[in-house]
C-alpha positions in Angstrom: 155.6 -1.5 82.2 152.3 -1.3 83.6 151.2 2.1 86.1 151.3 0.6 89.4 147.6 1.9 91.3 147.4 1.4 95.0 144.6 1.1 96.7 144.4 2.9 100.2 142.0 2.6 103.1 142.1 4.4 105.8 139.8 4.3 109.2 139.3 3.6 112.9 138.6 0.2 112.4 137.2 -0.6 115.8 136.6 -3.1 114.7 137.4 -3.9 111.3 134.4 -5.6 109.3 133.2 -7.6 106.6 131.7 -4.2 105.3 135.3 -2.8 104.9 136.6 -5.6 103.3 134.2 -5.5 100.9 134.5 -2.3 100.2 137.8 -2.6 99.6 137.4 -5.6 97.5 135.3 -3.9 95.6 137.7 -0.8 94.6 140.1 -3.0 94.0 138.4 -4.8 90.9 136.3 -1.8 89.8 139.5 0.4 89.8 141.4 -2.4 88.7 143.7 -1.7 92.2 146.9 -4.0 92.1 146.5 -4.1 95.7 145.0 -2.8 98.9 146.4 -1.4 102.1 144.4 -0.4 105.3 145.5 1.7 107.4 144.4 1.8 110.8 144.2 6.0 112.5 147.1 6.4 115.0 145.0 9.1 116.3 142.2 10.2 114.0 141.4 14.1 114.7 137.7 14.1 113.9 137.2 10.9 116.2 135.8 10.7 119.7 138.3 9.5 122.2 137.6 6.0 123.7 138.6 4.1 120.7 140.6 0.8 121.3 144.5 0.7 121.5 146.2 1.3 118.1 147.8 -2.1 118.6 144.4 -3.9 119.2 142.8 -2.0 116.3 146.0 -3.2 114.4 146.3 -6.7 114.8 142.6 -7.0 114.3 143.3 -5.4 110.8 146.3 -7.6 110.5 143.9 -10.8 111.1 140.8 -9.9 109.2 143.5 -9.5 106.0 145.8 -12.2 106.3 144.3 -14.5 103.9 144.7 -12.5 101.3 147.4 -11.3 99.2 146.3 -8.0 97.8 145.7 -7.0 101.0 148.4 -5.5 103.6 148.3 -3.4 106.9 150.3 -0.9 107.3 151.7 1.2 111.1 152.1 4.6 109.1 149.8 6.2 111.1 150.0 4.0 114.5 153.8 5.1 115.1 153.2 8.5 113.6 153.1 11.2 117.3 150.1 13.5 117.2 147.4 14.0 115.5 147.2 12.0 111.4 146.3 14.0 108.9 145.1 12.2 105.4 147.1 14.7 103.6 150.5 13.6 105.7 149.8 10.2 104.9 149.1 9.8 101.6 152.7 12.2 101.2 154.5 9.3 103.0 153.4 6.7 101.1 154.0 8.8 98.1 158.0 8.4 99.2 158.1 4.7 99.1 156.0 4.3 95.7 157.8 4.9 92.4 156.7 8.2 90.4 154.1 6.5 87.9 152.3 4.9 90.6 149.1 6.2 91.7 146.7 6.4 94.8 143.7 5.6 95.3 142.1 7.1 98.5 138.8 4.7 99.4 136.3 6.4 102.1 132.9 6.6 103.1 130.9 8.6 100.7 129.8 11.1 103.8 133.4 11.0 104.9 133.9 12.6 101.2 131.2 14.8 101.0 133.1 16.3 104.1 136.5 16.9 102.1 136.5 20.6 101.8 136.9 20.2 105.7 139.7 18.0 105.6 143.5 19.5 105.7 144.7 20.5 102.4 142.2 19.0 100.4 143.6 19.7 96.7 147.0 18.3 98.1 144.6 15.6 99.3 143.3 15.3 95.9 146.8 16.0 93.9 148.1 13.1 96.0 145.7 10.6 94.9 142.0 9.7 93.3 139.0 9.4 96.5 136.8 6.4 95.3 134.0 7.2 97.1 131.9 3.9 98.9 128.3 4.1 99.6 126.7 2.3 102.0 123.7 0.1 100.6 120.5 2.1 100.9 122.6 5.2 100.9 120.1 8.1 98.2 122.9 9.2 95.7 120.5 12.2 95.6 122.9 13.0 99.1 125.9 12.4 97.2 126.5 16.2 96.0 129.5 15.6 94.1 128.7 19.1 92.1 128.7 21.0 95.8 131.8 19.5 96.4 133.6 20.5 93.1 132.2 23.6 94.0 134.4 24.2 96.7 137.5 22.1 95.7 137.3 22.4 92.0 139.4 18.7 91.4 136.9 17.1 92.6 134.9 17.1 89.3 137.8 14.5 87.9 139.5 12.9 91.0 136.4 11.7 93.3 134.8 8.7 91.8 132.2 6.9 93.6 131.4 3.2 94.4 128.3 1.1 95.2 128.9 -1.8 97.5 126.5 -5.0 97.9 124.5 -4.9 100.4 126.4 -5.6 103.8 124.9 -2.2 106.0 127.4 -3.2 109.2 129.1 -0.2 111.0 131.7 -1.2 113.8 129.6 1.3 116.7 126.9 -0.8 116.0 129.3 -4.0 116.7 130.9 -2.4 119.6 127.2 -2.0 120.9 126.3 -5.3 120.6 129.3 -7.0 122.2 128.7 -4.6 125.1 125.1 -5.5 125.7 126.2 -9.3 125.6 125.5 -10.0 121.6 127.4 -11.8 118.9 129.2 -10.5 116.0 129.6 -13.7 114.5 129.2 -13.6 110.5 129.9 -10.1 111.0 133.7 -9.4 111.3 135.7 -12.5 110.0 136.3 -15.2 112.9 139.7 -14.4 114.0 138.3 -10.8 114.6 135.5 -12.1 116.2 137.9 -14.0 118.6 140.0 -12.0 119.5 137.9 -9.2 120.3 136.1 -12.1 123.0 140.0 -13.1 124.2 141.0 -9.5 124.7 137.9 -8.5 126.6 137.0 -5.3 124.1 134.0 -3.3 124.4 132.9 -5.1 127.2 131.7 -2.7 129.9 133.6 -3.3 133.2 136.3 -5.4 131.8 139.6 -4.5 130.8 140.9 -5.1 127.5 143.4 -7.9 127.8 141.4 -9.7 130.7 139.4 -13.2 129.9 136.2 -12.0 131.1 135.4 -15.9 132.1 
């Protein structure tokens, strides 16, 4: 029978994007990825506070992935108390997968470059592969994958590293926009699009959950 690989993608999304789906798109045929699952940070430690709800970030996720079938959302983080660790997730959804299957741990290529920082990163990396995604433009002359092997020596073999098309959107950048009165059409899928306008988010002096007119 064929090795199970699971794609995993973790992040704020607030909100989630056409970049991120991309992304993820993109591991998934490159790493030849059976399948996908985002999941949204319950609440992420090396995050700001001010981020939206964990149940508007998740139905957003839940929308922008509906339409397809490699893709899933999952509340492993959301309904987890405290702080989320990576290393604590990827060990619960190492319970539920059967022992040939394998990980795959998609982040931002600066997010990676910060792994030696991260809890436990060889259990990190002895839980699953880190496919690294740049973002277009990004120098790979930045990318100091040596540096980091340096300093968590599985690194050589378990961080790969993949170049996305060109689609340079970041959601503090959409979050911006919809606050100074902008559109983020053709930028997060439409559903995303309206339901951030329905629930009022990142609009300065209105609540989220209020029509704003």
């Amino acid at each position: 029978m064929t090795q199970r690989r699971l794609g995993v993608m973790g992040g704020t999304f607030d909100p989630i994007h056409y970049g991120h789906l991309v992304a993820a798109d993109q591991a998934r045929h490159q790493f030849e990825l059976d399948a996908v699952v985002f999941v949204p940070a319950g609440r992420p430690w090396q995050k700001p506070q001010g981020v939206s709800s964990a149940e508007d970030r998740h139905l957003m996720a839940v929308i922008a992935t509906v339409a397809d079938p490699a893709f899933s959302v999952s509340r492993i983080e959301l309904d987890h108390p405290g702080a989320t660790y990576t290393v604590d997730t990827l060990r619960r959804l190492r319970v539920d997968l059967p022992d040939a299957a394998s990980l795959y741990l998609v982040a931002g290529a600066d997010a990676v470059l910060q792994l030696r920082t991260w809890k436990d990163p060889d259990e990190v990396l002895r839980l699953a592969e880190v496919i690294a995604a740049t973002r277009p433009g990004y120098d790979l002359s930045h990318l100091d994958l040596a540096g980091l092997a340096a300093a968590v020596p599985a690194a050589a073999s378990r961080v790969h590293v993949l170049r996305t098309p060109a689609l340079d959107i970041s959601s503090t950048d959409l979050r911006a926009r919809v606050a100074a009165g902008g559109s983020i059409d053709y930028l997060v899928p439409p559903g995303v699009a309206r339901y951030v306008a329905k629930r009022g988010l990142y609009r300065k002096g209105i609540a989220p959950g209020a029509s704003g007119g």
